[in-house]
N, C-alpha and C positions, 0 to 999 in steps of 0.2 A: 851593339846592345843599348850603349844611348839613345840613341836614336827611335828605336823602339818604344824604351818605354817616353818619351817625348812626344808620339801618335799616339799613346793610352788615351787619356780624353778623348780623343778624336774616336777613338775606337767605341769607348761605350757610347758615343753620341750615334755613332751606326747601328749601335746594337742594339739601343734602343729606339731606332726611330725604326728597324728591321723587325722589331717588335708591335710597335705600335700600326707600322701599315700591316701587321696578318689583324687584328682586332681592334681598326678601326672604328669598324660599325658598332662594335659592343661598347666601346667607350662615348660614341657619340649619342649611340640610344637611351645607356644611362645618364649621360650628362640631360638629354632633353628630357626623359623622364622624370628626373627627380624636378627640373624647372619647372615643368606642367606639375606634377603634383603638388609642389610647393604653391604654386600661383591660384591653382584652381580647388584642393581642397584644403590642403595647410590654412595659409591666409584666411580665406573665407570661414573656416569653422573655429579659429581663434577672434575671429572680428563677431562674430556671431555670440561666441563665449560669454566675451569682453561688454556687450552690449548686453546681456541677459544679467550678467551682475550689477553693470550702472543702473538696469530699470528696476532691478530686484530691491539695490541698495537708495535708490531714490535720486541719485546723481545723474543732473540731465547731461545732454554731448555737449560738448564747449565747442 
């Protein structure tokens, strides 16, 4: 019985890596998703924001 629970770690390191290869692609799609979104309209419509008040407020870009 020692010995058993001494592969515990080892175990859930299986079982979730037994996990993770069925829902692989969902985890990679969201990870690439949320990057593209962040990069391409996140960012851009905050820089966008951010510039609309320095010209509103009269503060040029440094």
């Amino acid at each position: 019985m020692v010995r058993k629970k001494a592969n515990r770690p080892f175990g859930l390191i299986f079982k979730y890596l037994r996990e993770f290869s069925k829902f692989w692609f969902e985890y990679i799609s969201v990870f690439i998703g949320t990057t593209l979104a962040i990069t391409f309209v996140i960012i851009p419509l905050l820089e966008s924001i951010s510039g609309l008040i320095m010209r509103l407020s009269g503060i040029p870009f440094l």
